[in-house]
C-alpha positions as CSV (number, residue, x, y, z in Angstrom):
1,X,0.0,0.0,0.0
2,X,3.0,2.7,0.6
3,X,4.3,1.8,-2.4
4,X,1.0,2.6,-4.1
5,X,0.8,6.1,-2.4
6,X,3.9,7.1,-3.5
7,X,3.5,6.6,-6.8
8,X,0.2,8.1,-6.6
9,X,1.9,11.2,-5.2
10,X,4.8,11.6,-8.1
11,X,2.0,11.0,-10.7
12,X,-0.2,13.4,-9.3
13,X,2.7,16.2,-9.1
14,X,3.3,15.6,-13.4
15,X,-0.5,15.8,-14.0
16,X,-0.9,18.7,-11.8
17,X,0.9,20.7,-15.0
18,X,-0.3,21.0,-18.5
19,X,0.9,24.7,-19.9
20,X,1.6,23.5,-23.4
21,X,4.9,25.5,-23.7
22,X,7.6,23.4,-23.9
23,X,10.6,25.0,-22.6
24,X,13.2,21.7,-22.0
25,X,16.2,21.5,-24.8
26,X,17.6,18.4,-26.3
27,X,20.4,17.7,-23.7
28,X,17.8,17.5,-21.0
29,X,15.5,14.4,-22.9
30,X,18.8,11.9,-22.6
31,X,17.1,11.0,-19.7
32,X,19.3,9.4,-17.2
33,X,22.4,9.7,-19.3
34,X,22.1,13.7,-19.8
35,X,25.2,15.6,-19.3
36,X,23.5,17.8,-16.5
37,X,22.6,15.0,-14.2
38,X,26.1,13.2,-14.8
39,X,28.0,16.6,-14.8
40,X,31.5,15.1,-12.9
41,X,31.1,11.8,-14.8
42,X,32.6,10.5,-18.1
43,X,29.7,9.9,-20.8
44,X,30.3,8.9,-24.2
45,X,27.8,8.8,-27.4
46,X,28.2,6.5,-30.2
47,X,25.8,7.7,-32.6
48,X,24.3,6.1,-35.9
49,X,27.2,6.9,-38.8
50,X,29.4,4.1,-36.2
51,X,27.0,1.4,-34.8
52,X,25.4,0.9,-38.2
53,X,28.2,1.5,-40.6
54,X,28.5,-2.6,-41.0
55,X,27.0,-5.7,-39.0
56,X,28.7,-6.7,-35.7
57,X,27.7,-8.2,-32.1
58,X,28.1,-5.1,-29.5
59,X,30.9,-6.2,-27.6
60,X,33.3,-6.7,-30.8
61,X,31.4,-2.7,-31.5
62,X,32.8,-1.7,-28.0
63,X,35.8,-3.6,-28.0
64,X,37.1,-1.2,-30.9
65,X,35.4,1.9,-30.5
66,X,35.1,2.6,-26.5
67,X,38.1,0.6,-25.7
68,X,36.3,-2.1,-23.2
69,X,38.1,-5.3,-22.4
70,X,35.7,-8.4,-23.0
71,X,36.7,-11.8,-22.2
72,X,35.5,-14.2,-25.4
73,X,35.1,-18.4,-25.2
74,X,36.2,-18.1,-29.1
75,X,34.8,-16.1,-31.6
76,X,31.1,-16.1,-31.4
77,X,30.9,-18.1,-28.3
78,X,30.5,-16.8,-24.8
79,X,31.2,-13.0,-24.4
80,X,31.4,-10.9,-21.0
81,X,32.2,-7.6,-19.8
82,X,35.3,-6.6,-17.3
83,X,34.2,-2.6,-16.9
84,X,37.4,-1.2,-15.2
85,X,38.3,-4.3,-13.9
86,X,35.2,-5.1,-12.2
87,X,33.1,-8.5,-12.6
88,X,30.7,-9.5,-15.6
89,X,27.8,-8.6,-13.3
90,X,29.0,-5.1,-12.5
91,X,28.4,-3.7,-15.5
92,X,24.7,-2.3,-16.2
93,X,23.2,-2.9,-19.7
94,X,20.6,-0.8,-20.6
95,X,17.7,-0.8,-23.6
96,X,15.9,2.3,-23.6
97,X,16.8,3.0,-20.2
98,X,15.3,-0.5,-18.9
99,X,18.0,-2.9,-17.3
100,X,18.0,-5.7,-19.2
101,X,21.0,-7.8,-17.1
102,X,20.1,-11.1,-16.8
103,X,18.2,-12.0,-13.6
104,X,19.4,-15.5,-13.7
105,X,23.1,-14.6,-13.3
106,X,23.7,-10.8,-13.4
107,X,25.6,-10.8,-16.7
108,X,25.4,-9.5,-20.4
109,X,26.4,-12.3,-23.0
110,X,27.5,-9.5,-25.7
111,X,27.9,-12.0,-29.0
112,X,23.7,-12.3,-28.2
113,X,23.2,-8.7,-28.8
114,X,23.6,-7.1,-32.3
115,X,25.0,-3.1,-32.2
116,X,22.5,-2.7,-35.5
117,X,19.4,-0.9,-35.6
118,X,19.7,1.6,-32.5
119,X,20.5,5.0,-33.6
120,X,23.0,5.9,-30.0
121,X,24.8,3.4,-27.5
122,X,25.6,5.2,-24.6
123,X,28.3,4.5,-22.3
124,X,28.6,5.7,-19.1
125,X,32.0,4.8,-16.8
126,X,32.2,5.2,-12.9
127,X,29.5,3.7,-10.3
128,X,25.9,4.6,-11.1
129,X,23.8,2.9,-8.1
130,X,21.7,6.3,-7.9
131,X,20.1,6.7,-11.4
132,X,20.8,2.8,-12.5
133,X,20.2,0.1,-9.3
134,X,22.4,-3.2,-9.0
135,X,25.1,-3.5,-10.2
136,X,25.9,-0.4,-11.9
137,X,29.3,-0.7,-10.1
138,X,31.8,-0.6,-12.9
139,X,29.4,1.4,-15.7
140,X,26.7,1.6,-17.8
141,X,25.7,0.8,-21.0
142,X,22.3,1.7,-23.2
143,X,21.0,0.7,-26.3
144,X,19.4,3.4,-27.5
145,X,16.2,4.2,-29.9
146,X,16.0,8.3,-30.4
147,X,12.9,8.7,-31.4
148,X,12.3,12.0,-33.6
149,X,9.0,13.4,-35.4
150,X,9.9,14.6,-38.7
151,X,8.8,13.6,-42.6
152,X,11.2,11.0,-44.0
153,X,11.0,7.6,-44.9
154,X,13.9,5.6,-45.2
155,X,15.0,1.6,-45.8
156,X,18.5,0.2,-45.5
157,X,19.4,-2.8,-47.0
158,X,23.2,-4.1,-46.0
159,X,24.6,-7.6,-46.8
160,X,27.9,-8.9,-45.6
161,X,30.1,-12.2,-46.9
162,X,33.0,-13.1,-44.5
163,X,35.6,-15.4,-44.0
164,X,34.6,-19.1,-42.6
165,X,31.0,-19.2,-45.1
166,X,29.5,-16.1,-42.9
167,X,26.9,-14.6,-43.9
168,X,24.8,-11.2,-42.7
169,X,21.8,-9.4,-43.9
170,X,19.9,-6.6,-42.6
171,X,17.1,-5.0,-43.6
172,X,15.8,-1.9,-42.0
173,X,12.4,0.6,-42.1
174,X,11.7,3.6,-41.3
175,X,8.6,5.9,-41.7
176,X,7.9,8.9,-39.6
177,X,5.7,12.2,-39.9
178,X,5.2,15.2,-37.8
179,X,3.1,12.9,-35.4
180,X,4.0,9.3,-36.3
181,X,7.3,7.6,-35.9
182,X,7.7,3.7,-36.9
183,X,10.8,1.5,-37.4
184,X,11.2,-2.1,-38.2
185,X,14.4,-3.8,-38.4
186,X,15.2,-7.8,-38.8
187,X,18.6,-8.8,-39.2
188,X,20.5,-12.1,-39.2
189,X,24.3,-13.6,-39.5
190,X,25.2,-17.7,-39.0
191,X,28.8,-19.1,-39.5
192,X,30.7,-22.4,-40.1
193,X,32.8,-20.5,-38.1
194,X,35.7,-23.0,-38.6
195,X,38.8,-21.1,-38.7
196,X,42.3,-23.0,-38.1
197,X,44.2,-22.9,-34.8
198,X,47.4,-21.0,-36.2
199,X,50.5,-22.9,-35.0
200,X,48.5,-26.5,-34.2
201,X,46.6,-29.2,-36.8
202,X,43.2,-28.1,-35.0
203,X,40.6,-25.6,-36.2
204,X,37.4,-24.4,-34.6
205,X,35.2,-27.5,-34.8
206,X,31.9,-27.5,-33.5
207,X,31.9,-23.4,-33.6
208,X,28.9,-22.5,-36.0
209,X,26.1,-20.6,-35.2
210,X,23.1,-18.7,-36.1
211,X,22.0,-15.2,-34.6
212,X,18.6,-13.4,-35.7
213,X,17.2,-10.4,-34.5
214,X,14.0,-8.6,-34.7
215,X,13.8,-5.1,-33.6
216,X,10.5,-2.6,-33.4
217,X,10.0,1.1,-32.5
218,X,6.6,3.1,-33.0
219,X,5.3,6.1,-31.3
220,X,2.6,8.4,-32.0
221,X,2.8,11.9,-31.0
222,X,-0.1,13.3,-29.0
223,X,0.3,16.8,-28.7
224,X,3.1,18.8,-27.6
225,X,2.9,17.7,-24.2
226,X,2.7,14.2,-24.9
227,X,3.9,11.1,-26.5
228,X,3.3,7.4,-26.4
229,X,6.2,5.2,-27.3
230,X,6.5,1.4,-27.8
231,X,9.7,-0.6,-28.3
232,X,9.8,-4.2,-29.1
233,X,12.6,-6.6,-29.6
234,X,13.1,-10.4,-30.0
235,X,16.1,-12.7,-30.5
236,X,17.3,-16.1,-31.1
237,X,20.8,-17.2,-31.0
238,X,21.3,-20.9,-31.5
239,X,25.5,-21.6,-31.1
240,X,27.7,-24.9,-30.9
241,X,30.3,-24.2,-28.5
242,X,33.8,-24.5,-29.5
243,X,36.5,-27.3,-28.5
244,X,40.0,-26.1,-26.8
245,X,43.0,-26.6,-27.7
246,X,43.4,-29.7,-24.9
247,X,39.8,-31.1,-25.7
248,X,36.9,-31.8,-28.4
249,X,33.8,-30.3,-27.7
250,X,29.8,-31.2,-29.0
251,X,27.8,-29.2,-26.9
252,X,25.3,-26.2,-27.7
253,X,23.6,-23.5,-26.3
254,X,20.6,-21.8,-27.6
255,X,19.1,-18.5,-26.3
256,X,15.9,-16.7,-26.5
257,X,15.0,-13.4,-25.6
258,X,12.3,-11.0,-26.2
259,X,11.2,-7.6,-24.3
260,X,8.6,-5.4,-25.0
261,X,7.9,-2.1,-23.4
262,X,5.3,1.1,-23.4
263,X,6.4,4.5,-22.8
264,X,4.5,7.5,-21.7
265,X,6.4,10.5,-21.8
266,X,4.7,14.2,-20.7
267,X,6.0,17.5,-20.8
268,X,5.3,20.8,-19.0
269,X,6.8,24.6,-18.8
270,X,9.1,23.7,-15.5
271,X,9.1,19.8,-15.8
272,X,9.0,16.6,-17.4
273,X,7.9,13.3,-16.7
274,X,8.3,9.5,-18.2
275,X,6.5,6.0,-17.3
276,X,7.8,2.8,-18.7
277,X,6.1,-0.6,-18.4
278,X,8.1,-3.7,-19.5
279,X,7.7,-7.5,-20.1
280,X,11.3,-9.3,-20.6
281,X,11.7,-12.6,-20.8
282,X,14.7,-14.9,-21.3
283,X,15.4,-18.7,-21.8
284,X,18.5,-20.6,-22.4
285,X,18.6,-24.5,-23.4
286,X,22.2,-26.3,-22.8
287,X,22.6,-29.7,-24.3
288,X,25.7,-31.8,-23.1
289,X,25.6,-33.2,-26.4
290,X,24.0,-31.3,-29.0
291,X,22.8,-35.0,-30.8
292,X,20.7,-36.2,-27.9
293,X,17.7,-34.8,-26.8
294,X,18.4,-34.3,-23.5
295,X,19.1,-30.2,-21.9
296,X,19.2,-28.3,-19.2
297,X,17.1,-25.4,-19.0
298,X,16.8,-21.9,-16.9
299,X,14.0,-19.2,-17.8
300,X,12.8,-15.8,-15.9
301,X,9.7,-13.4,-16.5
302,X,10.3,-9.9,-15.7
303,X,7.7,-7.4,-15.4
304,X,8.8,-3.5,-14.6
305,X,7.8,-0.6,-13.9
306,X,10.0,2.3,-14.1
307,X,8.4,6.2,-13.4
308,X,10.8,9.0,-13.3
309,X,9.9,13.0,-12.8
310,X,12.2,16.0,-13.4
311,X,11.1,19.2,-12.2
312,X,13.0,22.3,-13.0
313,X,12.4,25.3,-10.2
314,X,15.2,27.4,-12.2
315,X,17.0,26.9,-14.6
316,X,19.8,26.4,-12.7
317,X,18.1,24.4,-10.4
318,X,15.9,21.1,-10.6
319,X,15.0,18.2,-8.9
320,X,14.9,14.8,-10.0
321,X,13.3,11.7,-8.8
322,X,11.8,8.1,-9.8
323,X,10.9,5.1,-8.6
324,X,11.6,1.2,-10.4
325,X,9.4,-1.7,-9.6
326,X,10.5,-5.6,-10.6
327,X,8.3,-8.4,-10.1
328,X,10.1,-11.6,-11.3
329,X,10.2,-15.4,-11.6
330,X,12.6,-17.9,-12.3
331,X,12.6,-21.9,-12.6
332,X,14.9,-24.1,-14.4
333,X,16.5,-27.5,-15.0
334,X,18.4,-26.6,-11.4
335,X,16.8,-24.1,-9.8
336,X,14.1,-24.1,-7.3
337,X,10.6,-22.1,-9.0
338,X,10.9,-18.7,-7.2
339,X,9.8,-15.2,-7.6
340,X,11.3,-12.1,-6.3
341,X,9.4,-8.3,-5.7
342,X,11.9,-5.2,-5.9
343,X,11.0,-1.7,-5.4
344,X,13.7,1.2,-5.0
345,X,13.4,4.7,-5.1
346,X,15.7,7.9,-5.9
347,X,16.2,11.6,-5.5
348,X,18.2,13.6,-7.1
349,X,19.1,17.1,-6.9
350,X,20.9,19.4,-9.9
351,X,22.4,22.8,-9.8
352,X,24.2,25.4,-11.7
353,X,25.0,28.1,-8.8
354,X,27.4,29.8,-11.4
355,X,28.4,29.8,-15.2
356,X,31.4,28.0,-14.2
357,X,29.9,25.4,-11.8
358,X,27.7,22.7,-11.3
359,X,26.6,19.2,-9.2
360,X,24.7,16.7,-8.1
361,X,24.0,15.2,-5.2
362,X,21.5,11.9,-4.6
363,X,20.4,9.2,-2.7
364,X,18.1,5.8,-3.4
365,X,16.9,3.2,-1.1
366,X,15.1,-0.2,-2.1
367,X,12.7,-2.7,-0.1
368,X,13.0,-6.2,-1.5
369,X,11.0,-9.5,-0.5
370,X,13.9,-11.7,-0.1
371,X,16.7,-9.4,0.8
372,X,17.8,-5.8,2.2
373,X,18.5,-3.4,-0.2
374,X,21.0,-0.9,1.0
375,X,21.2,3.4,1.0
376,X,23.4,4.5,-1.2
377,X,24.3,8.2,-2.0
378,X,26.3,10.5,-4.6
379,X,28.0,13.2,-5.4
380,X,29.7,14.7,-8.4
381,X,30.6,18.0,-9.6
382,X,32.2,19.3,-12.8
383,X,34.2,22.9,-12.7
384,X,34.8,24.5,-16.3
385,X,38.0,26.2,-15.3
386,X,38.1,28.1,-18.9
387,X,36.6,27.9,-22.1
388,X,38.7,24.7,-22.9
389,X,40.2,23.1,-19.4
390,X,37.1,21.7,-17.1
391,X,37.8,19.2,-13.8
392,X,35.3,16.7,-13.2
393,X,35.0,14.5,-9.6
394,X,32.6,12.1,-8.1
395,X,31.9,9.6,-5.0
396,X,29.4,7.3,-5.4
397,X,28.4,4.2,-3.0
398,X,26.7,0.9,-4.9
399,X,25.8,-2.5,-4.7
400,X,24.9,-5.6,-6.9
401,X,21.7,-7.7,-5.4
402,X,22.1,-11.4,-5.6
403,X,20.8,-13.1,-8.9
404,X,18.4,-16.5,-9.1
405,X,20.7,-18.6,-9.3
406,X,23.3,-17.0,-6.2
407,X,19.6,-17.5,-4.3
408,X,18.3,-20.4,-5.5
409,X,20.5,-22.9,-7.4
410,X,19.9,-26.5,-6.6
411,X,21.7,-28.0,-5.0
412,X,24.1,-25.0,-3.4
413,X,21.9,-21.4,-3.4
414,X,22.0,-19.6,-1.1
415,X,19.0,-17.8,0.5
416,X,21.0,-15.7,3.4
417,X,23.6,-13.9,0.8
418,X,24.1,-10.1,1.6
419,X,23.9,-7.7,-1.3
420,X,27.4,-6.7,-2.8
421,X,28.3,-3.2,-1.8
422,X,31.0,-0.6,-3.4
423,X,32.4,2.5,-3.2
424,X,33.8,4.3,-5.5
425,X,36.1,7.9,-6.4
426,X,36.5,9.4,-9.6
427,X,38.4,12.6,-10.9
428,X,39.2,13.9,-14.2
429,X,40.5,16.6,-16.8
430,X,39.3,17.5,-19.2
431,X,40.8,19.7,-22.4
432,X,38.6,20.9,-25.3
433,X,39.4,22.4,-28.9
434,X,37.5,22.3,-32.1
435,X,40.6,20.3,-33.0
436,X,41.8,18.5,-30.4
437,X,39.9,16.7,-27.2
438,X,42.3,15.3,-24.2
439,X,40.4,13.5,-21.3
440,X,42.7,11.6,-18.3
441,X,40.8,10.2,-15.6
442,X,42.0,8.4,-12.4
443,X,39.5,6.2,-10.2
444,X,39.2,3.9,-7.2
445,X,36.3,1.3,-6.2
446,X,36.7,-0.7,-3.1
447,X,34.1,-3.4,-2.9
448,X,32.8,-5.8,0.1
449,X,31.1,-8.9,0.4
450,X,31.5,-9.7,-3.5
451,X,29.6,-13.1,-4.2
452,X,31.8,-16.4,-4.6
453,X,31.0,-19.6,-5.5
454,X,32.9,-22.2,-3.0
455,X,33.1,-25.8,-2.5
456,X,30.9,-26.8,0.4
457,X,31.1,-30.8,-0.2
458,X,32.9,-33.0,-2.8
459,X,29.5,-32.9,-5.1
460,X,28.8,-29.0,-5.3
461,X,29.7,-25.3,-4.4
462,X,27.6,-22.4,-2.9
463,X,27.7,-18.8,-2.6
464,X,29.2,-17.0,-0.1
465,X,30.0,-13.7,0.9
466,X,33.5,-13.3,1.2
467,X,35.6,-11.2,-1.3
468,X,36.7,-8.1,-0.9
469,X,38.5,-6.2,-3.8
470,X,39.9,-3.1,-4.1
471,X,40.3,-1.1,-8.1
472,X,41.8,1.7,-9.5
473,X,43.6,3.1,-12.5
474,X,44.0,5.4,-14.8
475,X,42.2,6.2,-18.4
476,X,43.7,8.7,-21.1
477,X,41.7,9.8,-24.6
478,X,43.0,12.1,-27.1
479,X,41.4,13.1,-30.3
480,X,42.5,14.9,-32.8
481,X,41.2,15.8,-36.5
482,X,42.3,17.9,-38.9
483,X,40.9,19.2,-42.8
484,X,42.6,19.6,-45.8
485,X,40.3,21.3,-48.6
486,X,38.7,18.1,-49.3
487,X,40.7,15.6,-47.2
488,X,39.6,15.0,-43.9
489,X,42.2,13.1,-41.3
490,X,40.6,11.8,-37.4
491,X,43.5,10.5,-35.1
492,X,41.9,8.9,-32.0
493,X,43.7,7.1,-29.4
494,X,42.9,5.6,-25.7
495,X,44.3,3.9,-22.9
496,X,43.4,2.1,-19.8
497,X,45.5,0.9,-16.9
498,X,44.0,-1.0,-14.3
499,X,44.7,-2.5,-11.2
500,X,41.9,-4.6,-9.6
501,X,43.5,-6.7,-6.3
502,X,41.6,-9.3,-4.3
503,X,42.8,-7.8,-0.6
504,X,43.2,-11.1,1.1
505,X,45.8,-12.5,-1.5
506,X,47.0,-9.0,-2.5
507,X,46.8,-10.3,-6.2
508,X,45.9,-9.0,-9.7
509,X,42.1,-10.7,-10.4
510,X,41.9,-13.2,-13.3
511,X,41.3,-12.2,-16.7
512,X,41.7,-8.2,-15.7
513,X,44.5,-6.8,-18.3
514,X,46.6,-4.2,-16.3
515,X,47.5,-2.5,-19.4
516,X,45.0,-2.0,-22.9
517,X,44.8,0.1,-25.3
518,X,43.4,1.3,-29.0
519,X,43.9,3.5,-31.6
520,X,43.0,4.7,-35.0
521,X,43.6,6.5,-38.0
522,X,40.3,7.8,-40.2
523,X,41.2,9.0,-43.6
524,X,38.1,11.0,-45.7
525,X,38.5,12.5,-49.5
526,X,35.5,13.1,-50.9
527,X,33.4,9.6,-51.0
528,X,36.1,7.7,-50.5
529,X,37.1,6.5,-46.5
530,X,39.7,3.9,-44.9
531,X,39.9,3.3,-41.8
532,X,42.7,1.9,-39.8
533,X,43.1,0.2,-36.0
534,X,45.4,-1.4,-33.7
535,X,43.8,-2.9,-30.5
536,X,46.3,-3.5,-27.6
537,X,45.3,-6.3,-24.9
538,X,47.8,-6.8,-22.2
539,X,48.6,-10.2,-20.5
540,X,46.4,-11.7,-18.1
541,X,46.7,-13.7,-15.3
542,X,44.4,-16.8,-15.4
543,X,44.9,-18.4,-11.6
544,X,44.8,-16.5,-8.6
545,X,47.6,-17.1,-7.8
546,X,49.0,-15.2,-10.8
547,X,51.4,-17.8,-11.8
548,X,49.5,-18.6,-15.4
549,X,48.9,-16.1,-17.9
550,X,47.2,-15.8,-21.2
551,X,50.0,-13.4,-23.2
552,X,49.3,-9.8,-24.3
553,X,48.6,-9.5,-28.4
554,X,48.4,-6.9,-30.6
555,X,45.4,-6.4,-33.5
556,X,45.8,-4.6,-36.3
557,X,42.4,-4.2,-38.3
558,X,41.6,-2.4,-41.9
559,X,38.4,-0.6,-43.3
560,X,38.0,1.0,-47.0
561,X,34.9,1.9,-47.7
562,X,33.4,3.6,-51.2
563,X,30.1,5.5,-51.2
564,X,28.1,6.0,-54.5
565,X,24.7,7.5,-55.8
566,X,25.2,10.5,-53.5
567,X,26.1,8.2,-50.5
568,X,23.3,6.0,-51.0
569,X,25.1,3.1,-51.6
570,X,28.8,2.2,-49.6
571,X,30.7,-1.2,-50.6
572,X,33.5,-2.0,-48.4
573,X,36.4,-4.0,-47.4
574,X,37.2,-5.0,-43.9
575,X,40.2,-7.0,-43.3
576,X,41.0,-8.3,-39.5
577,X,44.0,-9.3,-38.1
578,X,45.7,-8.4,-40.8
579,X,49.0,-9.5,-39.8
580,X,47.6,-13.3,-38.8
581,X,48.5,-13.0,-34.7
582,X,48.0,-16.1,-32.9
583,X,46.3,-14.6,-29.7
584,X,43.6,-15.9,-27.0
585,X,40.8,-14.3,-24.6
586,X,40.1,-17.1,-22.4
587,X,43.2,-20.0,-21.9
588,X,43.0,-22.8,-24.6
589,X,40.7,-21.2,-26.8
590,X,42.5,-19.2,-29.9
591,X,40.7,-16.5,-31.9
592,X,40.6,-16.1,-35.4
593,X,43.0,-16.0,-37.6
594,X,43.8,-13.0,-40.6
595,X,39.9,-13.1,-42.0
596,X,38.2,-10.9,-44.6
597,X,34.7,-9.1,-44.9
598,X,32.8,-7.8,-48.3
599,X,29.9,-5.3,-47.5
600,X,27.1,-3.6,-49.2
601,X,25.0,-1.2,-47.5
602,X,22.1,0.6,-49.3
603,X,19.5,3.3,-47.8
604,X,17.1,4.9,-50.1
């Protein structure tokens, strides 16, 4: 019943305004992710002309673009995050501003999702409890649809042949008016994906598989005041999983997901106001031997509700607040049938005292019906010393709640774990030219009661808390472009050292690289572009004991592309690894080898 009131009370405050002046500017609709809010954080935009320049999963997108270190069971298999050297459940994923983690185990598998067909991905580093929940510890990242009402209609058509028989197809929709916006995208890539182990007599048996994607996004504008949005998605990825180097392999994984989600959005003179009701679901099927009939299984039903209010008393000063809701249920091959009720709220408070100047300070607090949900609170500020230096800062305290199968894996959950908590520092230059952007940031999380699974008899482990870890490092961008009458050079380069230590064994965690690193070289004359990029990826330890490493490699990677028709049609050239390194991600399974890429791309 409290929960009821309060919402009652938030919705009553938007409805209590309906001037049809709309005073709020672009910057202010990113939502969650808008520079105000996030003033002493580091937020980064990839917008359409790089996620949808070819077909690729996200994390291969982030991995060379934004400079994130993902750990990869082969090419195409397995894929998770390592967000400044926190864990694969620390990092929040985001579609449309709806977490989309999984509930089962906290994590992102990144060769599921597909970059295509969202016009921005948005990445934001440092802890973001407040305006993101659990385990928004290491960042944040979201897949998003910008939605805008204006007369065009538009398809893209883009087809891709690869090395090992791989093939990809997209084909894309748009129609929009001053009221009406619709989108409909359905992509798909599969793979043989049976490249040779350089250096051995193996290849990548037993690595095909097949990803397809269907993506929808309509909205109908009311009136000035107010729109109604709907977003839709579904996938199905359907993947033999590799051997080693040590051992065959003839197992197989399939996953499907689909989410759907309605979004209210209302706008006054001094606020606005957004309500979002979702349905995710997800299912995976594991079959020991992918001849046999015989799987394992794991499936959860999410339904959310997520209301969030901004109202602005000045314009230097506003208030922000919003409230989530999760009501979820699990069951699988080995875990117990459960559901789980969340609610958390937040505040937030923005201001610009002078020209120079401005923060943010917050504060949320959940109720759960199977655990505590700490109070956590925030702080950042960002100083704009002169027209091109600024100084950014932030302390933030987080957490990660438990997933299904921490709580209820049988045998070995456990019901009594503790939410993971974190806190975390953060400060940063910042140096700004129409030619030339520097950024150096230095951080520090220190994390308690992180989740481990432990042996507890000779037949299975459980979940304890028990490790505590301690991060920091050091990030550096510079950017740099220049213009020649009708040549156009972009030099970009970025680099990440990190130090995450379990504190009881004072030693590096596994698969965290100390040092990484990317950069890149875009050439432009007239409708003609190459593109070239050398990924660094430092050793890693693989036992805790740091004894056993996977080596560091270099990648050096090549793009030409050729526009036509008055850049309605681009055919390009992509050619990876082009010096044929013999690296890993994960011990005993070997990435590709040099591989090529033909693609065709066609909007009219």
């Amino acid at each position: 019943m409290k929960y009821t009131i309060v919402f009652f009370f938030i919705g009553a405050i938007s409805f209590a305004q309906t001037d049809s002046i709309h005073l709020l500017d672009e910057v202010k609709l990113y939502g969650n992710f808008s520079p105000q809010i996030n003033s002493g954080y580091q937020v980064q935009i990839f917008n359409d002309s790089v996620v949808n320049t070819k077909q690729q999963s996200l994390g291969n997108l982030l991995q060379s673009q934004a400079n994130l270190y993902f750990k990869q069971n082969g090419n195409g298999m397995v894929s998770s995050i390592s967000l400044r050297g926190s864990g694969a459940s620390h990092t929040g994923v985001y579609w449309n501003g709806m977490a989309i983690n999984s509930s089962l185990n906290g994590q992102t598998d990144f060769n599921t999702f597909s970059a295509n067909g969202y016009n921005q991905i948005e990445i934001r580093k440092g802890g973001g409890g407040i305006l993101f929940g659990s385990g928004a510890i290491g960042g944040v990242i979201n897949l998003r649809d910008q939605i805008i009402f204006e007369d065009k209609l538009q398809t893209q058509i883009n087809l891709g042949l690869a090395s090992y028989t791989t093939q990809k197809g997209l084909i894309g929709s748009q129609y929009s008016t001053q009221k009406i916006y619709a989108k409909i995208v359905v992509e798909g890539n599969r793979s043989t994906n049976d490249y040779p182990y350089l250096g051995t007599d193996l290849h990548n048996e037993n690595g095909d598989y097949e990803n397809y994607h269907l993506k929808g996004v309509f909205a109908y504008k009311i009136n000035d005041n107010n729109q109604i949005q709907l977003f839709a998605t579904a996938a199905n990825n359907d993947r033999n999983l590799s051997r080693t180097l040590t051992a065959p392999n003839n197992s197989k994984l399939k996953n499907t997901d689909s989410r759907l989600m309605l979004h209210w959005k209302n706008f006054g003179q001094a606020y606005n106001s957004s309500l979002k009701l979702a349905y995710l679901n997800e299912e995976y099927h594991f079959y020991f031997n992918k001849e046999s009939s015989d799987y394992s299984f794991g499936k959860s039903s999410n339904y959310m509700l997520k209301y969030d209010f901004k109202y602005f008393i000045k314009n230097s000063l506003s208030l922000h607040t919003g409230l989530v809701n999760k009501y979820s249920t699990a069951n699988g091959s080995n875990l117990l049938d459960k559901y789980r009720n969340d609610f958390e709220v937040y505040l937030l408070l923005h201001q610009k005292p002078i020209d120079q100047l401005q923060y943010n300070v917050s504060v949320r607090k959940g109720f759960s019906s199977i655990y505590e949900i700490p109070l956590i609170y925030a702080a950042d500020i960002k100083y704009q010393w002169s027209s091109k230096f600024d100084i950014k800062a932030n302390f933030s305290t987080n957490y990660r709640l438990p997933t299904y199968n921490d709580l209820f894996w049988n045998p070995g959950g456990n019901p009594d774990l503790l939410a993971e908590t974190s806190t975390s520092g953060e400060l940063g230059l910042g140096y700004h030219h129409k030619k030339m952007t520097i950024n150096l940031t230095s951080y520090t999380i220190k994390s308690k009661n992180l989740i481990q699974w432990r042996p507890k008899t000779p037949s299975y482990w459980t979940p304890v808390n028990v490790q505590n870890v301690e991060n920091y490092g050091l990030e550096f961008e510079v950017k740099f472009k220049q213009r020649f009458k009708k040549h156009a050079f972009e030099i970009q380069s970025k680099y990440a050292y990190t130090i995450a230590k379990d504190k009881a064994l004072d030693k590096q965690l596994i698969y965290v690289p100390t040092h990484k690193a990317n950069a890149s070289l875009n050439y432009r004359y007239r409708n003609f572009t190459v593109n070239f990029t050398e990924l660094y990826n430092g050793k890693v330890f693989t036992t805790t004991s740091n004894t056993q490493i996977v080596s560091a490699y270099w990648l050096s990677n090549l793009e030409i592309y050729k526009s036509f028709l008055k850049q309605q049609l681009t055919i390009g050239l992509m050619a990876n690894n082009i010096w044929n390194t013999a690296y890993q991600s994960i011990a005993y399974r070997p990435m590709p080898n040099r591989n090529f890429e033909f693609n065709i791309n066609y909007k009219f």
